[in-house]
N, C-alpha and C positions, 0 to 999 in steps of 0.2 A: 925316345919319348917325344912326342908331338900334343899341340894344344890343339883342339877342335872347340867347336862351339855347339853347345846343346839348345835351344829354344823353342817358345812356345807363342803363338800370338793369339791375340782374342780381340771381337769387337762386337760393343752392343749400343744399340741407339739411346739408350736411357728412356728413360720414365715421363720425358715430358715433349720430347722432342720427337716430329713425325717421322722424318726418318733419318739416313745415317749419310751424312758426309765426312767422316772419317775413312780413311783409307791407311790397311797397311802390310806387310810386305817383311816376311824375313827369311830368307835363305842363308844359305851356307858360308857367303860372303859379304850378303848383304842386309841390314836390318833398318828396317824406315818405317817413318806414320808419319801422313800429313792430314792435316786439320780443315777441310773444308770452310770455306766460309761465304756467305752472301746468298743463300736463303735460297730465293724464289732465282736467282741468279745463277743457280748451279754450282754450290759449292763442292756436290759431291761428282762433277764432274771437273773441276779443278784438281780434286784432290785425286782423283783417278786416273788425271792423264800426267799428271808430275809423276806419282810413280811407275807407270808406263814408261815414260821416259827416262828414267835414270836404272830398270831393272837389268841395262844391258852390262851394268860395273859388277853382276852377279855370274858372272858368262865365267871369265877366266878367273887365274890370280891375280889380283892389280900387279902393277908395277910400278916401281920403289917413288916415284911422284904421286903420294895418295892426293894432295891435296888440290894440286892442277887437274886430276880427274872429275873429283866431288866440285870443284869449283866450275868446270865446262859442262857436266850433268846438270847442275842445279841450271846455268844462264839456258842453257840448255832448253829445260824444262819449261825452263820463264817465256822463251821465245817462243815456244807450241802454245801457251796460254793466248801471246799475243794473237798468237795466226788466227787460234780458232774465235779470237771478239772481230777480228777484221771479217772472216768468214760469215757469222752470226753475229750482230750488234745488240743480240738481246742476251745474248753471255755473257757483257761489261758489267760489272763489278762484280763477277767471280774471284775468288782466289784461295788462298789455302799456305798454311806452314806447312815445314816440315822438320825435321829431325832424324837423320841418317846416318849411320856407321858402316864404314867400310873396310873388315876385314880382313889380312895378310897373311895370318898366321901366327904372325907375334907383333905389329902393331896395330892398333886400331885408330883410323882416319875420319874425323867425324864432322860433319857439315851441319849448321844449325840456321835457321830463318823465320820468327815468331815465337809463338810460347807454349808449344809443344816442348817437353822437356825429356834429359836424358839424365840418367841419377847411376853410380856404381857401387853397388855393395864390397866392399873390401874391408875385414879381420872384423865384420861386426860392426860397420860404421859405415851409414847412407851418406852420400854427398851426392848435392845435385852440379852436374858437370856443362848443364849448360847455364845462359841467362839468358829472362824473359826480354823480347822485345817491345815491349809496352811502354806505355802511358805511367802508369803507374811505378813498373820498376824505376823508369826515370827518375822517377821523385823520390823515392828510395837511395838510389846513386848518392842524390846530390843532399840528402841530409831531411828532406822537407817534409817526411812520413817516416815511417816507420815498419820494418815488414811485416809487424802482425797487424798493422792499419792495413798495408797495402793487399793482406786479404780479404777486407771487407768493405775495398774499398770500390764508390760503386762504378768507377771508370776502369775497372782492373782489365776489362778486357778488350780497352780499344789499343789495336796492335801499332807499332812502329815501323815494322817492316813485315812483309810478305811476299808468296810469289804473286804476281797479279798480270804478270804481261806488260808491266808499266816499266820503259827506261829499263835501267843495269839493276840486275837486284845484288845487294850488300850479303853475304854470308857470313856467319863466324864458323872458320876454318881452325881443326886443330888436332894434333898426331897425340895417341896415347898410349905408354907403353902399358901390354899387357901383362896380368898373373894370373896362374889358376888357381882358382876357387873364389878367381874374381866374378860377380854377379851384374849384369848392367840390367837399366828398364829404361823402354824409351814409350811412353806414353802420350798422349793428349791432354788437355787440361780438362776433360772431363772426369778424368781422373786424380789429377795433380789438385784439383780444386776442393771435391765435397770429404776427403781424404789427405790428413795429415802428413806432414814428414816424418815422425815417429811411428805413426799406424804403417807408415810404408814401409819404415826401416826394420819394425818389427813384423811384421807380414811376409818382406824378404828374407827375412833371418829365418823363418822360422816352416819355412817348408820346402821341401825338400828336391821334387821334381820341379821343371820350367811350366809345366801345364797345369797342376795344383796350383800352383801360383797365381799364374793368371786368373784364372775362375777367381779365387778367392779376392784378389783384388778389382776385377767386376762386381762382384758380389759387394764388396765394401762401399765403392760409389755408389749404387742403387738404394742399399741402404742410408746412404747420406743423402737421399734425394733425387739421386738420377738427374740434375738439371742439363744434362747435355751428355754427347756422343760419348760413350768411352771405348777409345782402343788402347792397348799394350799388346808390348812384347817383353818377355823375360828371357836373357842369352847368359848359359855359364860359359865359365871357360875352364874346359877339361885337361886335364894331363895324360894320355890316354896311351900304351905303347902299342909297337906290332902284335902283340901277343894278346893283347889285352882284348877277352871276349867284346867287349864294350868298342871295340874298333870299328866294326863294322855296320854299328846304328851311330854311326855322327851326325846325321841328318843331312843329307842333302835333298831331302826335297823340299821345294820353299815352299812357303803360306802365305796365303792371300786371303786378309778378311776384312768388312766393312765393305765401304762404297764398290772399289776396285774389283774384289768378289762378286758384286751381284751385277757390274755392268764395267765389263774390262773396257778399258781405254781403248779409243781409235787408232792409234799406231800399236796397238798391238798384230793390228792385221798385216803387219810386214813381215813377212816370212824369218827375215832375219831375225825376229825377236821371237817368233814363234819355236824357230829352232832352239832357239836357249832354253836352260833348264826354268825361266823365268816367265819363259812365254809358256814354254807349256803347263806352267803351276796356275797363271793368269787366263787361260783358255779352255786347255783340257781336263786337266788332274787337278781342279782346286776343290776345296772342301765344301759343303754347305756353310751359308753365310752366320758369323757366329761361331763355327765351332772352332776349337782349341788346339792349335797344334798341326802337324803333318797329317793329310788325309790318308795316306797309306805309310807302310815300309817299318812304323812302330808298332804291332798289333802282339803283342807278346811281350812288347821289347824292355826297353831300362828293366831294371828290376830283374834279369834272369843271370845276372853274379851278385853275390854278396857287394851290398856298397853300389850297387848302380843308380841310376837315376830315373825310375820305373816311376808311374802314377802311384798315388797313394791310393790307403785301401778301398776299395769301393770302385780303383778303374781301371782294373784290370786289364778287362775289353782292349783300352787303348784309345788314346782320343779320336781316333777315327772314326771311329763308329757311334761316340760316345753324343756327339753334338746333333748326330740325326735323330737319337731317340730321345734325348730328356726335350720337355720342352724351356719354352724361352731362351735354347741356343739354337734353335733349326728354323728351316723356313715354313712358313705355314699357311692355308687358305682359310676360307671363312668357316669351313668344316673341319679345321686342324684344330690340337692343343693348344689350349688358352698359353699366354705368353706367362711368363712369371713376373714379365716386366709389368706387363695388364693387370695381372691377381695385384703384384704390389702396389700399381697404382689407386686399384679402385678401393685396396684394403686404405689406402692410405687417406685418401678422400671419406669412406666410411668415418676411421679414427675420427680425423678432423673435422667432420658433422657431429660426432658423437660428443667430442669436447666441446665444439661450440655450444650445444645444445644444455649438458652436461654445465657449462658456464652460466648460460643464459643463466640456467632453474636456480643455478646458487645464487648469484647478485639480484636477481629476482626474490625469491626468500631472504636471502639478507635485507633487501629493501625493506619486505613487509615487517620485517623484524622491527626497524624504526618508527613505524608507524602507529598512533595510538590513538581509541576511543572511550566516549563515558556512554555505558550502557548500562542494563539491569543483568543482574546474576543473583536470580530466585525474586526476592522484597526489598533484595536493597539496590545500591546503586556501585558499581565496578571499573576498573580501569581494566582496558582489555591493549592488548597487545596485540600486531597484525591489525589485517582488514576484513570487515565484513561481509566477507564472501565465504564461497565452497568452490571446491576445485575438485572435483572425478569424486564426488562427496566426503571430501575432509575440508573440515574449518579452516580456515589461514589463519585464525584468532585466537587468543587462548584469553583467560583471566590475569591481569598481572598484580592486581591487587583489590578485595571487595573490602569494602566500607559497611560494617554490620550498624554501623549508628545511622547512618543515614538511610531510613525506609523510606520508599517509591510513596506508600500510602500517605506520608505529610509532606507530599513536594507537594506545590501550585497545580490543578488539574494541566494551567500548560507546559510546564517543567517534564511535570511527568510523562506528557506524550513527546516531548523531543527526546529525554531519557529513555523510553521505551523505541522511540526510533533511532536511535546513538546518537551522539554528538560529538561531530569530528573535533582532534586535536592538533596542534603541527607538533608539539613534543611530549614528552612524559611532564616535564613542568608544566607545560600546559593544562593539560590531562588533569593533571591533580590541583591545578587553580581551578577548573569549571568544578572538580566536584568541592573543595571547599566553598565555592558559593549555593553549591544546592547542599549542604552542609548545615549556614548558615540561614537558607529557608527552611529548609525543613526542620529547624531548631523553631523558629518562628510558628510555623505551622501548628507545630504539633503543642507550643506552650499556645496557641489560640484554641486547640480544637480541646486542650483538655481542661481551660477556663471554659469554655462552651458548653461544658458536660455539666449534668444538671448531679449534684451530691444523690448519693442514695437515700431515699426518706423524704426529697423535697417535691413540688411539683415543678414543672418543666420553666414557667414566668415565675422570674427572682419576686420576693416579696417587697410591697411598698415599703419607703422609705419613712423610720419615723421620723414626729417630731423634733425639732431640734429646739434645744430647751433655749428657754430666752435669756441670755448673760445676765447677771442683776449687776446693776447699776454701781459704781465705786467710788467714794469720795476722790481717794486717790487717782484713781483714775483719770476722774476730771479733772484731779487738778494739776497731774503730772503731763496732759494729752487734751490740754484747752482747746487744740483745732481739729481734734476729731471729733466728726459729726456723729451726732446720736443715730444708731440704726436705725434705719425706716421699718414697719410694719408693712409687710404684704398686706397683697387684696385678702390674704385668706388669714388674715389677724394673727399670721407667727413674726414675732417678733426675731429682729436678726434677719431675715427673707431679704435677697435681692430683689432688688427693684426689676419689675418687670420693664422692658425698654419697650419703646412705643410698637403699637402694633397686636402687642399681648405674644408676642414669641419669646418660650422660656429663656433666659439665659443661658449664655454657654456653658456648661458644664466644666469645672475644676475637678482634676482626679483627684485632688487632695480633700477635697469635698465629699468626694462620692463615699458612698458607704459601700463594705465590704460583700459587693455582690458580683456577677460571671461580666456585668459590664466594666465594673471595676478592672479585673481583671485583663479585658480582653484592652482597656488604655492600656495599662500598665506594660502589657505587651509590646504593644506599638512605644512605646517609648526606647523598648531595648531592640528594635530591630532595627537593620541598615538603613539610612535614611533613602538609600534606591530602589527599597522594598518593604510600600507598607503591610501594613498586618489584613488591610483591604484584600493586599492579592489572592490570600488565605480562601476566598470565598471557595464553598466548596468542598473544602479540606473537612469541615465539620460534619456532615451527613457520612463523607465518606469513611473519616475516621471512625466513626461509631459502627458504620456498618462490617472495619474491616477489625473490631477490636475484641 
């Protein structure tokens, strides 16, 4: 019985990002992804000539020094960075992580630098096996955050260490014994990011081939946003014997996808590396960019004994062929298949107009909801709710409350043309203060307009006032009331008559005087109304009232 290693690799640029500086790499002995970084600087030529460089530890079986190998590939690697900024000065501030294991047979030798990360599934339990070189995880270490801070935290991605061509680069080095049915993923943090430890752990638990995998946890990150490159690789580790149908698809042919895929590294042109099984995955026999897996050698395979490690249903075919035809894993021109990443992006941007939009209208109607007016609804006068518009012709206004006592026809002729053109309110209190004061006119009004009204049977001019009979004279009187003057006699010989005051203008009139006529009345009005509104304002109110009654 011997342990082999099954794997699958995948890379997709994500959803917001132009293109793909990820790079990565697994073969038979070798499994790696480095992480581009610095933009317009060539990240994804960083990250394609590191693995360039270190694809030659995939050549033979190491030998029993894994770690002094991975530790002279990596400086290695760092030193080709430096040549090509001295060569080109506009490649400075290139560089790129990485995350690589190197294969034995039964130990596995793993080299780490940034936060590209390496995770092992073992009995049902995710552990991530490397640490980030960050900003952030620092502060983590040392007490100052907290790890679920330090996911959303917004320095999380400025690195500690990387390869950059700068000075000695620092690795963490470290030997791991293997089991089978052990599962490894070594990823980027395009994936590590919009994608939990839990979703991962249940993601790898739960399917079954290295190549379902993958896809599935691409598919995961896009769904979480896509905000950056994503590559993985998924590696079992098989117990597999001589005899064992399954012997003879172990995989040796490596995968190369992401950056390194679509523009292999400059020392790959040395022959020496061409000759390896590394160079010729990186030059000749590599897959289209994106797709899943060995481009040849599985096309039937896992899956033809009971218990193998074949695609799941739907991929028969074999990933080989599978990433030329669907799209958003193949490559494409401006006449090719829309990407999925495209569809999901523009569906996404859609959504996100439609809720904004979908927001606007609500806090928009909710607004007009607080808003209130006094208007007419029919003769009277109403509190309306909303505003007085139409929108694609529906009211924004309804009624929220009419007032049957207070008619439009006994408000002030000016009342009633601001009431008939609303009259804004800032609240419902408000609202219902303005109409208790057109309430309290129109109470006014209308006890003037229906003293004003002439009785049935009478003519329209109240009848002269009679005589007022002349008090007769009291002993007592005078003698209880010595300094009240005897009533003067009017010009017109009634006795008890005020004194006309100079000039011959009547005296002012006493309502407690007057006799029971519509003048009478229309004082007596004026006495009971607001003293901010006399029974004057009325003018008006009387024709109209008769004409509306």
């Amino acid at each position: 019985m011997s342990l082999v290693l099954r794997f699958a690799a995948g890379s997709h640029k994500g959803l917001i990002r132009e293109g793909n500086e990820d790079s990565g790499y697994a073969g038979p002995r070798l499994l790696a992804v480095a992480d581009g970084m610095g933009g317009a600087a060539a990240g994804e030529v960083a990250s394609s000539e590191v693995l360039g460089s270190i694809v030659r530890l995939d050549e033979d079986v190491p030998g029993a020094d894994l770690l002094t190998l991975l530790g002279d590939a990596v400086q290695g690697a760092n030193d080709r960075l430096r040549q090509m900024v001295e060569e080109d000065p506009q490649l400075e501030g290139m560089g790129c992580t990485l995350t690589a294991m190197l294969w034995t047979g039964q130990r596995m030798g793993m080299v780490h630098v940034g936060d590209s990360r390496a995770y092992l599934l073992r009995d049902g339990s995710l552990t991530q096996i490397t640490q980030d070189h960050t900003w952030v995880q620092r502060l983590v270490d040392e007490g100052r955050i907290t790890p679920e801070e330090a996911e959303t935290h917004p320095q999380r991605s400025l690195l500690m260490r990387a390869l950059d061509g700068r000075g000695q680069v620092e690795p963490d080095l470290s030997i791991r014994e293997v089991r089978a049915g052990d599962r490894y993923l070594i990823c980027s943090d395009g994936l590590s990011g919009p994608v939990s430890h839990q979703t991962l752990e249940e993601t790898l638990g739960s399917f079954y081939s290295p190549e379902q995998t993958v896809q599935e946890l691409i598919q995961l990150a896009l769904r979480g946003g896509g905000p950056d490159n994503i590559t993985c690789i998924v590696a079992d580790v098989i117990d597999v014997g001589a005899t064992d149908t399954l012997s003879g698809l172990r995989g040796d042919v490596p995968v190369v996808v992401g950056a390194v895929a679509e523009t292999p590294p400059a020392s790959a042109a040395d022959q020496t590396i061409l000759n390896t099984p590394a160079g010729r995955a990186a030059g000749l026999g590599r897959p289209p960019q994106g797709a899943f897996g060995p481009a040849e050698g599985y096309e039937g395979g896992y899956g033809a004994a009971p218990g193998g490690f074949g695609p799941a249903e739907g991929y028969e075919g074999g990933y080989g062929a599978y990433g030329a035809e669907q799209p958003g894993y193949a490559d494409e021109d401006e006449d090719g298949p829309v990407r999925k990443g495209k569809w999901a992006k523009r569906s996404l941007i859609g959504l996100v107009t439609l809720g904004l939009l979908a927001g606007a209208g609500y806090f928009g109607w909710r607004w007009t909801q607080d808003q209130y007016y006094v208007g007419v609804d029919g003769d009277h006068v109403a509190v309306y709710q909303g505003i007085n518009q139409n929108l694609a012709g529906l009211s924004l206004s309804s009624v929220h409350q009419s007032f049957g006592d207070v008619q439009v026809k006994f408000l002030p002729p000016d009342q009633r043309t601001h009431v008939t053109n609303t009259i804004a309110a800032v609240s419902l209190g408000d609202a219902n203060d303005k109409v208790k004061q057109l309430q309290e006119q129109a109470t006014v009004c209308r006890k003037v307009s229906e003293g004003a009204r002439p009785a049935p049977g009478t003519s329209a001019e109240p009848p002269a006032a009679a005589p007022t009979p002349t008090p007769s004279a009291s002993p007592s009187s005078s003698l209880n009331h010595p300094a009240s003057p005897t009533p003067a006699v009017a010009a017109g010989g009634r006795p008890g008559a005020r004194p006309r005051p100079p000039g011959g203008a009547p005296p002012p009139p006493r309502l407690r005087q007057l006799p029971t006529t519509g003048r009478q009345s229309r004082f007596a009005v004026r006495a009971l109304a607001p003293l901010d509104f006399p029974a004057s304002s009325c003018h008006g109110v009387r024709n109209s009232a008769l004409a509306m009654a």
